[in-house]
PyMOL Python script that loads the backbone (N, CA, C, O; Angstrom):
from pymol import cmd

cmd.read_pdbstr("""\
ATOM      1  N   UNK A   1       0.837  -1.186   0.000  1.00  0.00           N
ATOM      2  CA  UNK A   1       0.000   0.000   0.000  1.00  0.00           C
ATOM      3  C   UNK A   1       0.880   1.248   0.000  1.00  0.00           C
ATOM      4  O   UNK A   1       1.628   1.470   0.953  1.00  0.00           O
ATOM      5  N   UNK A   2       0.813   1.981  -0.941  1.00  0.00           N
ATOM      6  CA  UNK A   2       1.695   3.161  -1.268  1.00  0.00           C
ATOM      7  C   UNK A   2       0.930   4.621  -0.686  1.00  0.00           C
ATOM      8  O   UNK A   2      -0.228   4.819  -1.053  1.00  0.00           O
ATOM      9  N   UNK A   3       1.532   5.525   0.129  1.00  0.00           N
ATOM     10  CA  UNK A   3       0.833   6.663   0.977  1.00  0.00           C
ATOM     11  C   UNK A   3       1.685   7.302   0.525  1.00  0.00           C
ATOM     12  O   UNK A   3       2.798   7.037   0.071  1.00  0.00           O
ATOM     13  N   UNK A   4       0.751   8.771   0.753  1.00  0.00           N
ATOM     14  CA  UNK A   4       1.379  10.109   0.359  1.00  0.00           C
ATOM     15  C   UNK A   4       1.377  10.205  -1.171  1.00  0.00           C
ATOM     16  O   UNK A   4       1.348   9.216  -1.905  1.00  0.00           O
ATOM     17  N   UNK A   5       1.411  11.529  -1.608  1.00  0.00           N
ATOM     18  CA  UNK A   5       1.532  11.928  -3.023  1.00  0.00           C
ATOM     19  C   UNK A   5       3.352  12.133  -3.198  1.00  0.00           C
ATOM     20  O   UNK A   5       4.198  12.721  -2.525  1.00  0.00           O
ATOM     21  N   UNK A   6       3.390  11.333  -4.437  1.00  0.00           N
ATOM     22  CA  UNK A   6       4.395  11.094  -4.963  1.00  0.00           C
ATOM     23  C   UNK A   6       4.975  12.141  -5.845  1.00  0.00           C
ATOM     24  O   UNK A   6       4.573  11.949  -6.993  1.00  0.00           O
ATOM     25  N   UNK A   7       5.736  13.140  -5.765  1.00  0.00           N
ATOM     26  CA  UNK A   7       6.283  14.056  -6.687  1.00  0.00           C
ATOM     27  C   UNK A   7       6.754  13.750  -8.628  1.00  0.00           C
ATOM     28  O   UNK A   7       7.624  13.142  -9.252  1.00  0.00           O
ATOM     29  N   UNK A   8       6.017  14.278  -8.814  1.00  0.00           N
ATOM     30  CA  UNK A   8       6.701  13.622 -10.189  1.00  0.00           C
ATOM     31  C   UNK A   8       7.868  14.950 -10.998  1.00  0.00           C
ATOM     32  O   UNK A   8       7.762  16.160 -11.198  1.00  0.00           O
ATOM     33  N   UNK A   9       8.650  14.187 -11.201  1.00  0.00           N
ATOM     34  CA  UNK A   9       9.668  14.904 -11.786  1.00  0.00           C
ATOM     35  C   UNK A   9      10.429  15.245 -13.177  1.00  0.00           C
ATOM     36  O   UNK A   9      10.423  14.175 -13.786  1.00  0.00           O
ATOM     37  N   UNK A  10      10.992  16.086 -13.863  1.00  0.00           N
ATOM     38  CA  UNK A  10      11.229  15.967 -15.510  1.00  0.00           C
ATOM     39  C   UNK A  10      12.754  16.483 -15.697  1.00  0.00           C
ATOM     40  O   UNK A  10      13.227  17.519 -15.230  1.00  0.00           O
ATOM     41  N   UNK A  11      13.258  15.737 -16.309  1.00  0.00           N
ATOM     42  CA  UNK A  11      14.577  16.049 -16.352  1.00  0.00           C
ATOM     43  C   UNK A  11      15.335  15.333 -17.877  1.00  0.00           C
ATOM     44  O   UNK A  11      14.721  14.452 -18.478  1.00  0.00           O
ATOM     45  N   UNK A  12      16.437  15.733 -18.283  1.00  0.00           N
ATOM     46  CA  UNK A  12      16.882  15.090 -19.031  1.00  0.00           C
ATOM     47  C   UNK A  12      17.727  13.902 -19.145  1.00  0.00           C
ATOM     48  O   UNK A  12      18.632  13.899 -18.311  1.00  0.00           O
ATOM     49  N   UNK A  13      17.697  12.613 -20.144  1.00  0.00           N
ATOM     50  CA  UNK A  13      18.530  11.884 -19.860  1.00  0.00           C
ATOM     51  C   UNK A  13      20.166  11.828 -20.509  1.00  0.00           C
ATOM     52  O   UNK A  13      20.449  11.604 -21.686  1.00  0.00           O
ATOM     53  N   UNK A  14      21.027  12.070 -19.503  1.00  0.00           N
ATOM     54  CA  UNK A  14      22.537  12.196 -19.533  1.00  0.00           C
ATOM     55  C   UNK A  14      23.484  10.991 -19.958  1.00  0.00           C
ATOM     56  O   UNK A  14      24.571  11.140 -20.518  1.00  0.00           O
ATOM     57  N   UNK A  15      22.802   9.545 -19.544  1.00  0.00           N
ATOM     58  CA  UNK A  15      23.255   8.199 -19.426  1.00  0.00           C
ATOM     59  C   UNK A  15      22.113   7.426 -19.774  1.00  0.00           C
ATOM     60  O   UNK A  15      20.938   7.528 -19.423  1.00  0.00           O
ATOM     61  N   UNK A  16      22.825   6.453 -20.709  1.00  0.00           N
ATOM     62  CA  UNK A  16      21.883   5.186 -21.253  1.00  0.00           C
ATOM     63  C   UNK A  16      22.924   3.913 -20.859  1.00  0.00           C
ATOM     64  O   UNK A  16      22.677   2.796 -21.312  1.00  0.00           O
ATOM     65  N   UNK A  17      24.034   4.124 -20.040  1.00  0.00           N
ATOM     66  CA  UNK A  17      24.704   2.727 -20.510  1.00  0.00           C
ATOM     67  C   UNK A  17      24.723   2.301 -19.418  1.00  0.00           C
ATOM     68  O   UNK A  17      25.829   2.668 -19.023  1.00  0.00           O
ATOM     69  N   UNK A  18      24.102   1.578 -18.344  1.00  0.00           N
ATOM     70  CA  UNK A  18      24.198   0.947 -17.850  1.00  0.00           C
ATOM     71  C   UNK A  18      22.431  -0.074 -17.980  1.00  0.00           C
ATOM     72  O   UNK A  18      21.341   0.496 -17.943  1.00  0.00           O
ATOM     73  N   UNK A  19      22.538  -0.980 -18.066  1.00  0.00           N
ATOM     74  CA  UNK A  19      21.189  -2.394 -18.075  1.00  0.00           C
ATOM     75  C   UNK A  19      20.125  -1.640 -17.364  1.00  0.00           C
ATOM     76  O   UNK A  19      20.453  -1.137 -16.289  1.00  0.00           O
ATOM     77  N   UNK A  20      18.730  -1.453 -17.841  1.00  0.00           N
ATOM     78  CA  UNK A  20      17.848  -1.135 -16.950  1.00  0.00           C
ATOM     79  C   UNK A  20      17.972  -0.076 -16.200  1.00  0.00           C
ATOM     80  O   UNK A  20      17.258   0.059 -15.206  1.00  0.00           O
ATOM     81  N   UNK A  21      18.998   0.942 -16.594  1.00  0.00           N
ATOM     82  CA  UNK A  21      19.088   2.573 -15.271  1.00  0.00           C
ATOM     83  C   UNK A  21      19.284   3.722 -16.695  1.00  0.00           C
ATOM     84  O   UNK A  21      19.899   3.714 -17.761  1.00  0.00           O
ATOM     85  N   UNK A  22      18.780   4.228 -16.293  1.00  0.00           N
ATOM     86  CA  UNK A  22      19.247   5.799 -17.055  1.00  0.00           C
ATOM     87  C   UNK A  22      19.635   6.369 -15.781  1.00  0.00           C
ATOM     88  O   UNK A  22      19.293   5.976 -14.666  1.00  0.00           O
ATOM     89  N   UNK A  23      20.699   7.742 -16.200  1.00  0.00           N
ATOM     90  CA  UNK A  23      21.009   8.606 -15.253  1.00  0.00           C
ATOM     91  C   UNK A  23      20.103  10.278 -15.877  1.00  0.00           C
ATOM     92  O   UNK A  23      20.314  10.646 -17.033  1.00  0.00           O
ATOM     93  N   UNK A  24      19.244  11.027 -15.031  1.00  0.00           N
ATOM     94  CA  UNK A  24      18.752  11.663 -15.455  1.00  0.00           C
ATOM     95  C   UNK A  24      18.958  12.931 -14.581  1.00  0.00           C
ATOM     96  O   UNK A  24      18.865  12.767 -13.364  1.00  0.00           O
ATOM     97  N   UNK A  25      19.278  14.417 -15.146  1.00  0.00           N
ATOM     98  CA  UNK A  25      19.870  15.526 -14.605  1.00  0.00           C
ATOM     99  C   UNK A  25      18.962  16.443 -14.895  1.00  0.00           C
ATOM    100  O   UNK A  25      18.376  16.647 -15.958  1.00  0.00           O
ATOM    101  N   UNK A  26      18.860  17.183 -13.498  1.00  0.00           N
ATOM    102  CA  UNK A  26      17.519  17.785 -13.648  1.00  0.00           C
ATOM    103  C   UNK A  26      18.592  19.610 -12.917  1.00  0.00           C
ATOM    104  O   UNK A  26      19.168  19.787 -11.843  1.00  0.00           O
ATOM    105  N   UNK A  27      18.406  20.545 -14.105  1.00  0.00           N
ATOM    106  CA  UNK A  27      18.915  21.548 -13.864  1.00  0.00           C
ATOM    107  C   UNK A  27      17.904  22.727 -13.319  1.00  0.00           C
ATOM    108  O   UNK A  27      16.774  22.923 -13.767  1.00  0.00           O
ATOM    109  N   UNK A  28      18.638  23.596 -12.090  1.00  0.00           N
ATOM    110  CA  UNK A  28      17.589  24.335 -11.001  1.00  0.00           C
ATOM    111  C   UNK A  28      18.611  25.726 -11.164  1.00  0.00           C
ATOM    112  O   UNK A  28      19.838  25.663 -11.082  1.00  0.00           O
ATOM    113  N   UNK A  29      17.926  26.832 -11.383  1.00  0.00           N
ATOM    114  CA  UNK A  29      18.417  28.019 -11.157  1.00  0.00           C
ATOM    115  C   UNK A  29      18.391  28.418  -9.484  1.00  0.00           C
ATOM    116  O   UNK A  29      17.464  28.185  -8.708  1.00  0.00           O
ATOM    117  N   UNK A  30      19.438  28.958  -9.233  1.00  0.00           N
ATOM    118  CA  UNK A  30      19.414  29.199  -7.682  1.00  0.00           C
ATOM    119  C   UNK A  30      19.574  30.628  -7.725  1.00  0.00           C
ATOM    120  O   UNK A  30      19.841  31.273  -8.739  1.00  0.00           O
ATOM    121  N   UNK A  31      19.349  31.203  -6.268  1.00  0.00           N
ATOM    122  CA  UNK A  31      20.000  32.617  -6.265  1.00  0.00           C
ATOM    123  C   UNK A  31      21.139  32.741  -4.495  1.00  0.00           C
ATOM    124  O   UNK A  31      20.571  32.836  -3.406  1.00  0.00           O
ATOM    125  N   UNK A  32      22.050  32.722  -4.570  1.00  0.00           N
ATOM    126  CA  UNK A  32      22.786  33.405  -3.440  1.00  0.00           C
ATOM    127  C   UNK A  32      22.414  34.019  -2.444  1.00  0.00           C
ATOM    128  O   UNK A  32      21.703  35.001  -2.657  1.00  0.00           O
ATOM    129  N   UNK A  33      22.710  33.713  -1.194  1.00  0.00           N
ATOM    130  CA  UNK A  33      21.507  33.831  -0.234  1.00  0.00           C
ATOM    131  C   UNK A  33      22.636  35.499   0.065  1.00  0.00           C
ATOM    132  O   UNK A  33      21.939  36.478   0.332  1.00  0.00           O
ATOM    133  N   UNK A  34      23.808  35.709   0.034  1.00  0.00           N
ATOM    134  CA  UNK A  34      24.129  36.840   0.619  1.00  0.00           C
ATOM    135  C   UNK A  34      24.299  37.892  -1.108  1.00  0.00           C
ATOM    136  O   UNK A  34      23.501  38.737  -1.515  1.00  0.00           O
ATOM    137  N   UNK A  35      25.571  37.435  -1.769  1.00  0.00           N
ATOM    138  CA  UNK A  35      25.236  38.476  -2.943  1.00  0.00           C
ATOM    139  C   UNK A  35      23.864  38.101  -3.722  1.00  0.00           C
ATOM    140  O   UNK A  35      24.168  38.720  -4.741  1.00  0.00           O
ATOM    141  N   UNK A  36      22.941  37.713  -3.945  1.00  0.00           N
ATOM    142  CA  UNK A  36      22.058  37.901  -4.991  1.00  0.00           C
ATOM    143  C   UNK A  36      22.200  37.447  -6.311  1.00  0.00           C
ATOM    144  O   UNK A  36      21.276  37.633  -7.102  1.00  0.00           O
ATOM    145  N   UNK A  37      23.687  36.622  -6.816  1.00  0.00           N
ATOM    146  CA  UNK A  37      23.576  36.204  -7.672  1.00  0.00           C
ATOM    147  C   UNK A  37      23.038  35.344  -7.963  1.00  0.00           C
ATOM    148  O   UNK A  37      22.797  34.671  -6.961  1.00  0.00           O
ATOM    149  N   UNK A  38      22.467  34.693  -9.282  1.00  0.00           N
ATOM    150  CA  UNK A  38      21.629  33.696  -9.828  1.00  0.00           C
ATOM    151  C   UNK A  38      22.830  32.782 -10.495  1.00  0.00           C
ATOM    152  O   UNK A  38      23.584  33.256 -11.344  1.00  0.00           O
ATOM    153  N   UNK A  39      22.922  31.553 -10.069  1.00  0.00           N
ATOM    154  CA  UNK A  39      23.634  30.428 -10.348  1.00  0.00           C
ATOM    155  C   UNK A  39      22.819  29.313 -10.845  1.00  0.00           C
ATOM    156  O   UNK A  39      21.724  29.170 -10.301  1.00  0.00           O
ATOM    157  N   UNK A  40      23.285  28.162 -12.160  1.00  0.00           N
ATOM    158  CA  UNK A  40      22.976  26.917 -12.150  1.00  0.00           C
ATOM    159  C   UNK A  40      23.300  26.157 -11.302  1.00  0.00           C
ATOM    160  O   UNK A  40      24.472  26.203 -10.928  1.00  0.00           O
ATOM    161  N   UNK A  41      22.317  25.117 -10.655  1.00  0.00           N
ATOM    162  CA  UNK A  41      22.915  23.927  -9.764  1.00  0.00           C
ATOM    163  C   UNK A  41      22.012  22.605 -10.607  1.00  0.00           C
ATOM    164  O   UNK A  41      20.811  22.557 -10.869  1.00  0.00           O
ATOM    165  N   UNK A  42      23.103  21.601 -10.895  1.00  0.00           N
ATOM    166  CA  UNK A  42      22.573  20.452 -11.002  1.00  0.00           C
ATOM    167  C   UNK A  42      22.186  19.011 -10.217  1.00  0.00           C
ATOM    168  O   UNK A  42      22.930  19.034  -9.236  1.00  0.00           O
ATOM    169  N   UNK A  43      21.596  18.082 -10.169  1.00  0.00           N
ATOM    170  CA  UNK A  43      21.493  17.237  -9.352  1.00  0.00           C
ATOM    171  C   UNK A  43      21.391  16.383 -10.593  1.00  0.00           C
ATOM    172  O   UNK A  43      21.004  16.783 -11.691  1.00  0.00           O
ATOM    173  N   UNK A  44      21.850  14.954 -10.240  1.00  0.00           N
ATOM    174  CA  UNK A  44      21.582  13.873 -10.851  1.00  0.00           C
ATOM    175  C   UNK A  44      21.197  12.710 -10.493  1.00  0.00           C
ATOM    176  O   UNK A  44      21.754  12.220  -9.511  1.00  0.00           O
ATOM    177  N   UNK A  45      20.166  11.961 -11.169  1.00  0.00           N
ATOM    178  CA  UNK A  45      18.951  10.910 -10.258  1.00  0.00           C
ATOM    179  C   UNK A  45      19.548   9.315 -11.516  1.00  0.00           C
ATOM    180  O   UNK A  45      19.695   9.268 -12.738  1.00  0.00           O
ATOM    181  N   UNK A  46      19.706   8.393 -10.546  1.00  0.00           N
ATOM    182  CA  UNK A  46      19.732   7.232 -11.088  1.00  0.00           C
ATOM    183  C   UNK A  46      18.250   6.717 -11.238  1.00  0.00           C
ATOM    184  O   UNK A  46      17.680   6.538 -10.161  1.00  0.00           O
ATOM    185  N   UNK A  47      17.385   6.395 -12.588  1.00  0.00           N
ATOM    186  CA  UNK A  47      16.362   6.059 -12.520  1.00  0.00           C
ATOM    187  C   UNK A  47      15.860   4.848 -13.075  1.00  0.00           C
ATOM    188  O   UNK A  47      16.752   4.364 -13.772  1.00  0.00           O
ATOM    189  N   UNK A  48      15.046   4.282 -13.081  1.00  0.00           N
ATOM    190  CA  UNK A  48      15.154   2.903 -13.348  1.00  0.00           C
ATOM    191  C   UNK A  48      14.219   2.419 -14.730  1.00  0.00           C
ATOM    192  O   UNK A  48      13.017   2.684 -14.699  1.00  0.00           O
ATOM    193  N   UNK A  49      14.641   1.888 -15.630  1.00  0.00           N
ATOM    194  CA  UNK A  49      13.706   1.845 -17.071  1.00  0.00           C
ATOM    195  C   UNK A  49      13.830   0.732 -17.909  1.00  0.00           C
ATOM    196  O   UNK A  49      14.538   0.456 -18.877  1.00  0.00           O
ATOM    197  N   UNK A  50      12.757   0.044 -17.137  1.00  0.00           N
ATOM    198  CA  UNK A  50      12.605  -1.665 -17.453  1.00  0.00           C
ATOM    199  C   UNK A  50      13.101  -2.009 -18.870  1.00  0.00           C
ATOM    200  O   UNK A  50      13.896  -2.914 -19.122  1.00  0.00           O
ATOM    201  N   UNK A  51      12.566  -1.222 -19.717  1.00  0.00           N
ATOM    202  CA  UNK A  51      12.438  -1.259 -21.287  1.00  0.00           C
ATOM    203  C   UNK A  51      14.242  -1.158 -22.121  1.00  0.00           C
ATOM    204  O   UNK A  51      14.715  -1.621 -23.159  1.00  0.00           O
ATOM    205  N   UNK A  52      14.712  -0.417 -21.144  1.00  0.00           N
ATOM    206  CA  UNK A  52      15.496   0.124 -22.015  1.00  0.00           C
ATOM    207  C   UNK A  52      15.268   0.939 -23.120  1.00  0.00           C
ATOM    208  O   UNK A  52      15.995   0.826 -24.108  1.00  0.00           O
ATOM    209  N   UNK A  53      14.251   1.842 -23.085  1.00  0.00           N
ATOM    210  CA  UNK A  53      13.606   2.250 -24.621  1.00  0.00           C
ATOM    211  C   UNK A  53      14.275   4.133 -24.622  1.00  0.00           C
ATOM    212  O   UNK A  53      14.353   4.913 -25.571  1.00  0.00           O
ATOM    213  N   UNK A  54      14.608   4.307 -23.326  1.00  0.00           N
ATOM    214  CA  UNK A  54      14.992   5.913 -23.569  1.00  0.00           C
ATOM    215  C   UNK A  54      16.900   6.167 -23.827  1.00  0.00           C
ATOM    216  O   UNK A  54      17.743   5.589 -23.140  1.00  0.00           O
ATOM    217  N   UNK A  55      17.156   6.944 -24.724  1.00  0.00           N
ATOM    218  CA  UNK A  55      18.505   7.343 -25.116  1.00  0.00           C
ATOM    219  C   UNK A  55      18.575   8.878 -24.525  1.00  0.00           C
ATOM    220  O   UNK A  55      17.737   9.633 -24.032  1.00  0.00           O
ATOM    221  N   UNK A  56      20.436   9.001 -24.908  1.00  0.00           N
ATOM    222  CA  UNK A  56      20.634  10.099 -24.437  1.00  0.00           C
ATOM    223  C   UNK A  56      19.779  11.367 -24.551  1.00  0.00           C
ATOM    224  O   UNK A  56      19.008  11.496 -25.502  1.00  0.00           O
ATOM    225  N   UNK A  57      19.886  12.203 -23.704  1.00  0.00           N
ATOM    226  CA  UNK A  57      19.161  13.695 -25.026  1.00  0.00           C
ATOM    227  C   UNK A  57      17.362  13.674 -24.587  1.00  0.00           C
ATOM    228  O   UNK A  57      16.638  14.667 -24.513  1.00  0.00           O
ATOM    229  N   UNK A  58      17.076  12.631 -24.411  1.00  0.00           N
ATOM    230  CA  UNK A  58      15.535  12.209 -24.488  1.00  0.00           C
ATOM    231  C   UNK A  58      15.009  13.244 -23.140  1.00  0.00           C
ATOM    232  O   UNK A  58      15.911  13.582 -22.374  1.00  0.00           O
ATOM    233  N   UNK A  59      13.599  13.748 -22.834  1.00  0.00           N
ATOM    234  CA  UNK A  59      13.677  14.005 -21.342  1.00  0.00           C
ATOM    235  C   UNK A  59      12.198  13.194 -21.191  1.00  0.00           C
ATOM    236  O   UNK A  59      11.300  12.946 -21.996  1.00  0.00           O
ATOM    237  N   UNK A  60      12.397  12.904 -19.739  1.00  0.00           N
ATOM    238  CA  UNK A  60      11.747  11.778 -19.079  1.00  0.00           C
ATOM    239  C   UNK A  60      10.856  12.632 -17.840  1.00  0.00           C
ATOM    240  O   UNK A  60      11.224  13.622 -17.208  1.00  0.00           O
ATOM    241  N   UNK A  61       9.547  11.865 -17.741  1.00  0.00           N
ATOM    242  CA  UNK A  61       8.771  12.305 -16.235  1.00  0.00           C
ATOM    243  C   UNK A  61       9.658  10.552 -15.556  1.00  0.00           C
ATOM    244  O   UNK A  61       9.977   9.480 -16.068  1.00  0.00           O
ATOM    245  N   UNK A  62       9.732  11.201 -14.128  1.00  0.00           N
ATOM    246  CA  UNK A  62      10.149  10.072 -13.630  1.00  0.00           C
ATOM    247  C   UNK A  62       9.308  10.263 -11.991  1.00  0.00           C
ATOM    248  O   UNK A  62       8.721  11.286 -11.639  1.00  0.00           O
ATOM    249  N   UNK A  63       9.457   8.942 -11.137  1.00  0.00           N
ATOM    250  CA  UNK A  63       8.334   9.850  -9.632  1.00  0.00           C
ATOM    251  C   UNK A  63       9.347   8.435  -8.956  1.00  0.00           C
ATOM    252  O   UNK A  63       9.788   7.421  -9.497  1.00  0.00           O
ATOM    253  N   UNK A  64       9.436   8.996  -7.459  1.00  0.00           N
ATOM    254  CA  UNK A  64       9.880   8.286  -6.147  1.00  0.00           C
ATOM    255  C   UNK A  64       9.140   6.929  -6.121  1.00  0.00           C
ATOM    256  O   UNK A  64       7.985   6.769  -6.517  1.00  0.00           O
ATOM    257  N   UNK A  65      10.052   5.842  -5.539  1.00  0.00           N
ATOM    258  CA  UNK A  65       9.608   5.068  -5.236  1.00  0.00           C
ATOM    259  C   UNK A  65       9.928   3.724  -4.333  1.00  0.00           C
ATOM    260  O   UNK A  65      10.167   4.568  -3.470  1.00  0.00           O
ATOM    261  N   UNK A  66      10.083   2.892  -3.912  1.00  0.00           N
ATOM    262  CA  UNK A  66      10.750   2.155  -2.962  1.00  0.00           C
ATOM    263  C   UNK A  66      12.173   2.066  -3.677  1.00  0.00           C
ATOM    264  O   UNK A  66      12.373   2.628  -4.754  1.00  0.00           O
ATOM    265  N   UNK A  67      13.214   1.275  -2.969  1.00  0.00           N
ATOM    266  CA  UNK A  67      14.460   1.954  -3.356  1.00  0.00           C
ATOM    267  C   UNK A  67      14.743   0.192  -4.352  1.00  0.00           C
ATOM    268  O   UNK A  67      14.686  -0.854  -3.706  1.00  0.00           O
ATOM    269  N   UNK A  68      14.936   0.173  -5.407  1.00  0.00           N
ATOM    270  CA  UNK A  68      15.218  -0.695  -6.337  1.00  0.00           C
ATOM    271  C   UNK A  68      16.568  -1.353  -6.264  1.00  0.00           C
ATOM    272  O   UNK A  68      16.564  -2.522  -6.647  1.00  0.00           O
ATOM    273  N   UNK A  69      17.954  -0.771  -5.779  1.00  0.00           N
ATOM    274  CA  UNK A  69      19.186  -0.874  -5.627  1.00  0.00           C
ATOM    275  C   UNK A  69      19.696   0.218  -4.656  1.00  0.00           C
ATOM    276  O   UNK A  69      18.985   0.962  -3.980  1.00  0.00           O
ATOM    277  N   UNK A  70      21.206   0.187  -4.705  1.00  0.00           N
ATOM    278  CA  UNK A  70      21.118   0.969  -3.645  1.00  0.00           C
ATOM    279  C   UNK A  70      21.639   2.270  -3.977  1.00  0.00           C
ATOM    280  O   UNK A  70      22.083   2.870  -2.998  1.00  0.00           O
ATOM    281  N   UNK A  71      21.725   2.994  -5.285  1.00  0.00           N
ATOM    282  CA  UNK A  71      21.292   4.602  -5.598  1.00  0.00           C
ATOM    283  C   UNK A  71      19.713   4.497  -6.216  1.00  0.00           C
ATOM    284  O   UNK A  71      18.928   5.437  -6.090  1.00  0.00           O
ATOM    285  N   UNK A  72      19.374   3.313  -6.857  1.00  0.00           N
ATOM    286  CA  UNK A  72      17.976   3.854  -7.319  1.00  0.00           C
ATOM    287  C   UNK A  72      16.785   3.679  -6.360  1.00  0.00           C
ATOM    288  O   UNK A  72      16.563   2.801  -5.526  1.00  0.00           O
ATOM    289  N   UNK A  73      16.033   4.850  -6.748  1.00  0.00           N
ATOM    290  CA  UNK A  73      14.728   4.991  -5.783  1.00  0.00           C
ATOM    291  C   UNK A  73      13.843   5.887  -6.623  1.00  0.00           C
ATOM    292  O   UNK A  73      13.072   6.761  -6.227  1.00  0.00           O
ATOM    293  N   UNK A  74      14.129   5.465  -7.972  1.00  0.00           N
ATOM    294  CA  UNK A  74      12.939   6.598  -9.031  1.00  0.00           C
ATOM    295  C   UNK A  74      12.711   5.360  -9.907  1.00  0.00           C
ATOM    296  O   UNK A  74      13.328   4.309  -9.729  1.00  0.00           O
ATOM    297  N   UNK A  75      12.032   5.494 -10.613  1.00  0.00           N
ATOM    298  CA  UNK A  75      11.206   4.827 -11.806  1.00  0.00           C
ATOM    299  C   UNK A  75      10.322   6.058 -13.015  1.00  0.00           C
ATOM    300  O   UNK A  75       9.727   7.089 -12.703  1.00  0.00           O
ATOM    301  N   UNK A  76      10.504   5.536 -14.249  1.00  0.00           N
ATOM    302  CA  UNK A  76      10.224   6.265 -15.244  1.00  0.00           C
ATOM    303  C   UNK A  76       8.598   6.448 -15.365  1.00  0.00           C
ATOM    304  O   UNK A  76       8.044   5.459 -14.885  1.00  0.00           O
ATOM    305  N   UNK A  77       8.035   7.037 -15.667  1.00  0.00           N
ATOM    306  CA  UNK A  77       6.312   7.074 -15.793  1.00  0.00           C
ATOM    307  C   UNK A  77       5.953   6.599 -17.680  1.00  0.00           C
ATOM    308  O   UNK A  77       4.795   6.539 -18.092  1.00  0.00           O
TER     309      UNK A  77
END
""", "prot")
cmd.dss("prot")
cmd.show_as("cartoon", "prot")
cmd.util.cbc("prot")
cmd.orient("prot")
């Protein structure tokens, strides 16, 4: 039984080569909490994609989910 609303997320995919995982990088504009500048910050999500059907370049909805291995804990929608 799955609780709580699950965030769903969109990002691009960076990595196709590993069996069943894409690596997918999801880029966030920030701003500097003392000067005010506006910076890129990236994060990157190991996600999991039974099919194998997505390549580099592609962008993906992906959402949380029990932890599959031990970096993955997303799955593709």
């Amino acid at each position: 039984m799955e609780t709580g609303i699950k965030k769903v997320k969109k990002g691009v995919v960076v990595s196709d080569a590993m069996d069943k995982t894409i690596v997918v990088a999801i880029d966030t504009l920030k701003t500097h909490s003392k000067y005010l500048k506006k910076y890129k910050s990236t994060k990157k999500y190991k996600v999991h994609d039974e099919e194998n059907k997505f390549k580099k370049g592609d962008v993906v909805e992906f959402v949380e989910c029990s932890p599959i291995s031990k970096d993955k804990s997303h799955k593709v929608l």
